[in-house]
C-alpha positions in Angstrom: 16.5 42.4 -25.3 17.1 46.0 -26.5 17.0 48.6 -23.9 18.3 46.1 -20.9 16.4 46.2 -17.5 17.1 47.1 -14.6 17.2 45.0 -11.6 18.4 46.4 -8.1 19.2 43.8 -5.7 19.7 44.4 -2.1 22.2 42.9 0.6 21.4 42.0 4.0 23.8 40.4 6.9 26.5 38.5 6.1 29.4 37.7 3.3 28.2 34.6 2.9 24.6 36.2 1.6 26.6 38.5 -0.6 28.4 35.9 -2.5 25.4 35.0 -3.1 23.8 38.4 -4.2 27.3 38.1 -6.2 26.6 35.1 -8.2 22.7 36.1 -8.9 24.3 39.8 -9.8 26.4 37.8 -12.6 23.4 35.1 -14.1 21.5 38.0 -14.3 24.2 40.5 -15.8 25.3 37.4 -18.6 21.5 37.6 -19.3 21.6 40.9 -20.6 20.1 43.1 -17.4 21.5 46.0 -15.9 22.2 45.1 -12.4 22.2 47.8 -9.4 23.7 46.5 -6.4 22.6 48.8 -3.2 21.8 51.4 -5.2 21.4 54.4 -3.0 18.4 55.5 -5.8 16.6 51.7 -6.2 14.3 52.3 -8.9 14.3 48.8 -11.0 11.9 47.0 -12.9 12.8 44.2 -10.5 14.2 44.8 -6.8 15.6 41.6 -5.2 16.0 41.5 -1.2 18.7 39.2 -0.4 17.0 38.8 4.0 18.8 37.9 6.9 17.4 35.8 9.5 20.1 35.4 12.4 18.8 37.6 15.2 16.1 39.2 16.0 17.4 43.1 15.1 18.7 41.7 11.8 15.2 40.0 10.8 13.5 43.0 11.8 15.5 44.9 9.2 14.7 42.6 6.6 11.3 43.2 7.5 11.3 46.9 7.3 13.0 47.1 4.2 10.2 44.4 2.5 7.8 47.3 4.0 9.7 50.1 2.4 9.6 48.4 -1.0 6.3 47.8 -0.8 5.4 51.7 -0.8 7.8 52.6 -3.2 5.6 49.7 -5.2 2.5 51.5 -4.5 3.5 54.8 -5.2 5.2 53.3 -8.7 8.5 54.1 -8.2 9.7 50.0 -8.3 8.3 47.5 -10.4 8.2 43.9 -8.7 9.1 42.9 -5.8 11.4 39.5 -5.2 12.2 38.1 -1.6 15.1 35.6 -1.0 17.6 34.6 1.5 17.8 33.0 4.7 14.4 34.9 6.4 12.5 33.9 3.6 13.8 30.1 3.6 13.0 30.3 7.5 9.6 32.3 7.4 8.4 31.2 3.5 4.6 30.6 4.4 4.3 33.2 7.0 5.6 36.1 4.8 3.8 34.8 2.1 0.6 35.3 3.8 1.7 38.3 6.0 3.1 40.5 2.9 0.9 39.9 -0.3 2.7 43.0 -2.0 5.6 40.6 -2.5 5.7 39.6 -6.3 7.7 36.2 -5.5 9.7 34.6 -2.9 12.5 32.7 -2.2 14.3 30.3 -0.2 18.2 30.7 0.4 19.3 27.9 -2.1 16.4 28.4 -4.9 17.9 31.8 -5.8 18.2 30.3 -9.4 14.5 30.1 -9.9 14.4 33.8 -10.1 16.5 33.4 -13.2 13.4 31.0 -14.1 10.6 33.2 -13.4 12.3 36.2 -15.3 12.7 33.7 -18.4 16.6 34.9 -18.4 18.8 33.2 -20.7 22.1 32.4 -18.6 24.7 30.6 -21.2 25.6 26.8 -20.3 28.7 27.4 -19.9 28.6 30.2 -17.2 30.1 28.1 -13.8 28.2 27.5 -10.8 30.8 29.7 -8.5 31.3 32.8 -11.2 29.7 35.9 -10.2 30.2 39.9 -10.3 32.7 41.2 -7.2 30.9 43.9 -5.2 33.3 44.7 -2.7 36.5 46.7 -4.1 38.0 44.7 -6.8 41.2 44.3 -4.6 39.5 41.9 -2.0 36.8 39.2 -2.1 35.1 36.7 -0.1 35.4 33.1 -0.6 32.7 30.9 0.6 34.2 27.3 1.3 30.9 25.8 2.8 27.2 26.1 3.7 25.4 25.0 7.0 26.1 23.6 10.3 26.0 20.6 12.3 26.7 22.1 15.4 23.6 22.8 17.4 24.8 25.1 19.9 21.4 26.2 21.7 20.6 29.7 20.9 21.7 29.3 17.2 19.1 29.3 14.1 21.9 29.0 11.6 21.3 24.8 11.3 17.8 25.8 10.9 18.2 28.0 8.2 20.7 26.5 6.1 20.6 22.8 6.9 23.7 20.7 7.3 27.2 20.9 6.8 28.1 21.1 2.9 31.3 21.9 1.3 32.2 23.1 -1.5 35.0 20.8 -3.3 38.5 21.9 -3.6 39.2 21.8 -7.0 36.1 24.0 -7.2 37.4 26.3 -4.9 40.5 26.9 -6.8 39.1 27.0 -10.2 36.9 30.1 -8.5 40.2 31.5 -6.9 42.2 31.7 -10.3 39.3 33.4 -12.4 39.0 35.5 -9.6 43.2 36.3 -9.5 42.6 37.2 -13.4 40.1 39.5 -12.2 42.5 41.6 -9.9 41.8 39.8 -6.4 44.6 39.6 -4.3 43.0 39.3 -0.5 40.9 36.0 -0.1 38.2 36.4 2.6 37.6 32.5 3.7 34.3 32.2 4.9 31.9 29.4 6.4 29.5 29.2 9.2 31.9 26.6 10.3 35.6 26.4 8.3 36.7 23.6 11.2 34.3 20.9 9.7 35.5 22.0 6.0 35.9 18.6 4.1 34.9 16.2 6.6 31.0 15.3 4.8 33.3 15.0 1.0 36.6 14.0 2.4 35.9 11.8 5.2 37.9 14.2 7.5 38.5 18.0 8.5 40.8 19.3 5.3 40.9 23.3 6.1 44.9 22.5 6.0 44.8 21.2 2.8 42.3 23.3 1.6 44.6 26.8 2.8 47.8 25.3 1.8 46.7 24.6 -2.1 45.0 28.3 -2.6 48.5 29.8 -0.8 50.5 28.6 -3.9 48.2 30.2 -6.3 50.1 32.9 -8.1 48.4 36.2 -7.5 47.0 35.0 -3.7 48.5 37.8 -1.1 46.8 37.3 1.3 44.4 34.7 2.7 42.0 35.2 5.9 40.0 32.9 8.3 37.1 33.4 9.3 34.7 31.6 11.4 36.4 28.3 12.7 35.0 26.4 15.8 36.7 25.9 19.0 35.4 22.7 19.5 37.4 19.8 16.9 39.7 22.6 15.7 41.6 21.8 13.0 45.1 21.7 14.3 47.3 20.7 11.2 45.8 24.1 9.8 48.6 26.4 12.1 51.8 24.9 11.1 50.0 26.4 7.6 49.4 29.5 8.9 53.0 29.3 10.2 54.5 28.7 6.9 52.9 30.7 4.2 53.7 34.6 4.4 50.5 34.8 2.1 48.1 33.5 4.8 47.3 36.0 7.1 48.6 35.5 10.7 44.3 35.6 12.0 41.5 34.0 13.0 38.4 34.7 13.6 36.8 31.8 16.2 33.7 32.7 18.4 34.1 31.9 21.7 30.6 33.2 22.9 31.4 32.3 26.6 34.3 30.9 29.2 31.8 29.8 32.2 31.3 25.7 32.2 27.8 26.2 33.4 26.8 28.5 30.9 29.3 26.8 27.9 27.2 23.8 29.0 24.0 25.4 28.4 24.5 26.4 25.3 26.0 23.4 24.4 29.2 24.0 22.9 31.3 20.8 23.3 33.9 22.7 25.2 35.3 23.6 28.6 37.2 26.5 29.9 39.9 25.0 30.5 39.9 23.5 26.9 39.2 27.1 25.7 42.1 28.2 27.1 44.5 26.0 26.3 43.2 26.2 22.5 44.1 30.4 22.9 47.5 29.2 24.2 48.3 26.4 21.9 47.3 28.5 18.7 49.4 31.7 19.9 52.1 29.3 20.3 52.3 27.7 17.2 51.8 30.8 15.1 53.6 33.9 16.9 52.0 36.9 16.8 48.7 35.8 15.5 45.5 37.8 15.6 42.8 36.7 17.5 39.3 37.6 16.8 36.6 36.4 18.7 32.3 37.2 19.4 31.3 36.7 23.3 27.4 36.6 24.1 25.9 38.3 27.6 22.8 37.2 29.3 22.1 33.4 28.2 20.5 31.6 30.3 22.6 30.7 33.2 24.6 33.9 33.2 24.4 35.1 36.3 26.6 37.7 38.4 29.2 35.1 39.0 29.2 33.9 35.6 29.5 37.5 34.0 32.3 38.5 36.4 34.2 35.1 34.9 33.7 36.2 31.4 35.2 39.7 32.5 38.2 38.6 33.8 38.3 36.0 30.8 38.6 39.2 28.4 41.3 40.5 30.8 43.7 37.3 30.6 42.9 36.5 26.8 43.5 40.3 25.4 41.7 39.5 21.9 43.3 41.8 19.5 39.8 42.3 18.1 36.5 41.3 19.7 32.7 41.4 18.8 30.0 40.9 21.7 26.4 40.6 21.8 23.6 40.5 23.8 21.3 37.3 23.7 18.0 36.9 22.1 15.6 34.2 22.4 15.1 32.5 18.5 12.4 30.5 18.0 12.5 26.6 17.4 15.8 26.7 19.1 17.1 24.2 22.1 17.3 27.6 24.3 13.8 29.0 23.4 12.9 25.3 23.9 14.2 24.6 26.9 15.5 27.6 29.0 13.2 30.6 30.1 14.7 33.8 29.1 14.1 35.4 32.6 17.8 37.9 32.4 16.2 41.4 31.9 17.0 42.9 28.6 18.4 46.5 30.6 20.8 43.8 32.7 22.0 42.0 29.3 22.0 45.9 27.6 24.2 46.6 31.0 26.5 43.6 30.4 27.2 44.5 26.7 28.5 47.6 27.2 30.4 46.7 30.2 32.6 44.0 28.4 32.8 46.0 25.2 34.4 48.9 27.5 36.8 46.0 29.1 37.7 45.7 25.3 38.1 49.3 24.3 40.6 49.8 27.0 42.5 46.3 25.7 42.4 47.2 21.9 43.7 51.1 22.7 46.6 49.3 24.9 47.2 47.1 21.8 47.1 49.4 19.0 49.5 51.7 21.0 52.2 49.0 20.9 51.9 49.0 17.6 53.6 53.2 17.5 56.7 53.2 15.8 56.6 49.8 14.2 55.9 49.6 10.3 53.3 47.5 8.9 52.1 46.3 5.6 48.8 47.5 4.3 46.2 47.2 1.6 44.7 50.3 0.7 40.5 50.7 0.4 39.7 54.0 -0.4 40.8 57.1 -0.7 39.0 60.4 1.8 40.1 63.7 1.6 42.4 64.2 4.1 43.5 60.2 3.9 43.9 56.9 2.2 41.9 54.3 4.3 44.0 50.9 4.5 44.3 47.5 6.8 46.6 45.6 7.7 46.6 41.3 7.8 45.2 41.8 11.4 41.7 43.7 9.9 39.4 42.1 7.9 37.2 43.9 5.6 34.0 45.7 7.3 34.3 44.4 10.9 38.1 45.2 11.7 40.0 48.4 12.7 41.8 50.6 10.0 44.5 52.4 9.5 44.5 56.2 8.8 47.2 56.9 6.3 48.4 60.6 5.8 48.7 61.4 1.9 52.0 61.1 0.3 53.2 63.5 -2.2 52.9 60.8 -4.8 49.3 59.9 -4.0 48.8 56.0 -3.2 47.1 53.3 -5.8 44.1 51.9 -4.2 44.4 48.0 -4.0 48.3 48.2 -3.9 50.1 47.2 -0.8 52.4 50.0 1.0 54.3 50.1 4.3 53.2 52.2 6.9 54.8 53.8 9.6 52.4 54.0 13.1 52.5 57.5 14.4 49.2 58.1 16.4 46.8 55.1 17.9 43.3 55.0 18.9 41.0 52.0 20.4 39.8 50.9 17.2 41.9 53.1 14.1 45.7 53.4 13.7 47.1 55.9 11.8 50.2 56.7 10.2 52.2 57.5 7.1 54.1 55.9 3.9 57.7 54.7 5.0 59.7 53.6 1.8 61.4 50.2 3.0 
């Protein structure tokens, strides 16, 4: 090609789109371009936007960086402009007609024609899953399956995406050695739903099986789930979690509410008393587990009563780490079908930051249990006045972190340490370097 091009793709929303972005970045980097990934100076021949499409404050991002492409474009400071991702598989014929500045665009599976349309030459042999690791070379996501089959009624994701699809699991482990041999050691698992994982190739849920075969990889430290659904749960994937020291002792399962009337509503295919024995039964079978969960304020059907059960729902589960949002009315869905959204958005606002207080005060009374106990963490970065590290409870981006004080010897980033808990705060921990 001679002097290679460049193309700068940008990331938004979730892992699961930047596995994506990941795989593209690698096609496109085995066909000779130079790839910039979130570039803080985006100045390619070619700038990909990888969209997101769940809510409405993340399309509305997706949209106003389209917009800010489009007058760099004009002003000749990018060359084309390529839409993909899950707002442009969603939207296709409305942006198409609404943003005629955009050189191409694509759907959320088609990524691959862009290869096409820039006549790259990708080798036969390069593998489906192989792609070019963007986060810190320590840590990486795994993607074990696409879509959902869930429904739940204020949710665009089955839209979007389509049905449940997994990915096989002799696929999945080929994908986790090459990436061992590239210096992973923390496995992300992610899904929009890990509890169906095997049940449209296997006939049944196989998350257990799944977990158990990539914890006896050689090089796999840890392994972290992420997005299971409370409904069906997998239960023969705790005793798992139970027995491997490499899977980490968390989960990440959204909840969204604890009121039958409003569970009901958004049709979750779960109860609270259900819920609550599910909390139980999973803290029982795997001591000292993390729980993460992501509550939603203001559906349809939340009313006084129905918030003030929610509250006091927070208070008796004590999540060690917990997301909340507020609703927001997507099109085509059951709930923009069928409910009116009649909860004020300064009431929802109102609730939001209620329950996210609730949790402040929780996570602070958690984390300062923690004082004077030693833990083991994975270093991310190093600041100037401290490495940055998590430990097995904090997943990458969304989770707190732990503040460690510089050792004489310095630290290696991606190596493990232990780390003594001096000094706690709601959502950091911070410490210093215990030799053990």
């Amino acid at each position: 090609m001679g002097k290679k091009k460049r193309i700068d793709i940008i990331t938004l929303g979730c892992s699961k789109n930047l596995v994506d972005t990941e795989r593209l970045s690698h096609r496109l980097a085995t066909a000779g371009y130079e790839v910039a990934n979130d570039s803080d100076d985006v100045c390619g021949e070619t700038v990909i936007v990888n969209t997101c499409g769940f809510i409405g404050d993340a399309k509305q991002e997706s949209i106003d960086t389209i917009l800010e492409l489009v007058e760099a474009k004009k002003e000749g400071r990018v060359g084309r402009i390529f839409v993909m991702g899950c707002l442009s598989q969603r939207y296709f014929d409305e942006l198409k007609t609404e943003l005629p500045e955009v050189d191409r665009f694509y759907g959320k599976f088609d990524w691959n024609g862009i290869i096409d349309d820039l006549g790259a030459a990708v080798p036969p042999e390069v593998k489906p899953y192989e792609r070019r690791v963007t986060t810190p070379s320590h840590y990486a996501y795994l993607k074990i399956s696409e879509g959902c089959n869930r429904f739940c009624a204020f949710c665009a994701i089955p839209l979007i995406t389509g049905r449940h699809t997994s990915v096989p699991m002799e696929e999945l482990e080929e994908e986790v050695r090459l990436l061992v041999a590239k210096g992973v050691k923390e496995f992300n698992v992610i899904a929009q739903d890990l509890s169906s994982y095997g049940v449209d190739i296997y006939g049944k849920p196989c998350l257990a099986e799944l977990i158990n075969r990539l914890a006896g990889i050689d090089g796999v430290e840890w392994i972290r789930l992420h997005y299971a659904y409370p409904a069906q749960f997998p239960w023969d994937v705790l005793p798992v979690m139970a027995k491997h020291d490499n899977v980490c002792k968390y989960l990440d399962i959204a909840l969204q509410h604890i009121s039958d009337t409003v569970l009901a509503n958004m049709r979750r295919h779960i109860t609270k008393a259900e819920t609550m024995e599910l909390i139980e039964r999973i803290r029982r079978e795997v001591p000292g587990i993390c729980l993460r969960t992501t509550l939603m304020v203001g559906f349809p059907g939340e009313g006084e009563a129905e918030f003030e059960e929610l509250k006091e729902f927070v208070k008796w589960a004590r999540f060690d780490r917990m997301g909340a949002f507020a609703y927001s009315e997507e099109e085509g869905t059951y709930a923009a079908n069928n409910y009116a959204d009649i909860i004020p958005q300064e009431v929802k606002e109102a609730r939001l930051a209620e329950i996210m207080e609730l949790q402040e005060e929780i996570s602070l009374e958690l984390n300062e249990e923690k004082i004077g106990k030693t833990l083991k963490v994975i270093i991310d970065r190093e600041e100037p006045d401290f490495y940055v590290g998590r430990t097995e409870c904090d997943s990458p981006e969304v989770d707190p972190e732990v503040l460690v004080r510089k050792p004489s010897g310095g630290l290696k980033i991606g190596e493990f340490t232990h780390v003594s808990i001096t000094e706690a705060l709601p959502f950091e921990l911070v410490g210093e370097v215990k030799e053990v």
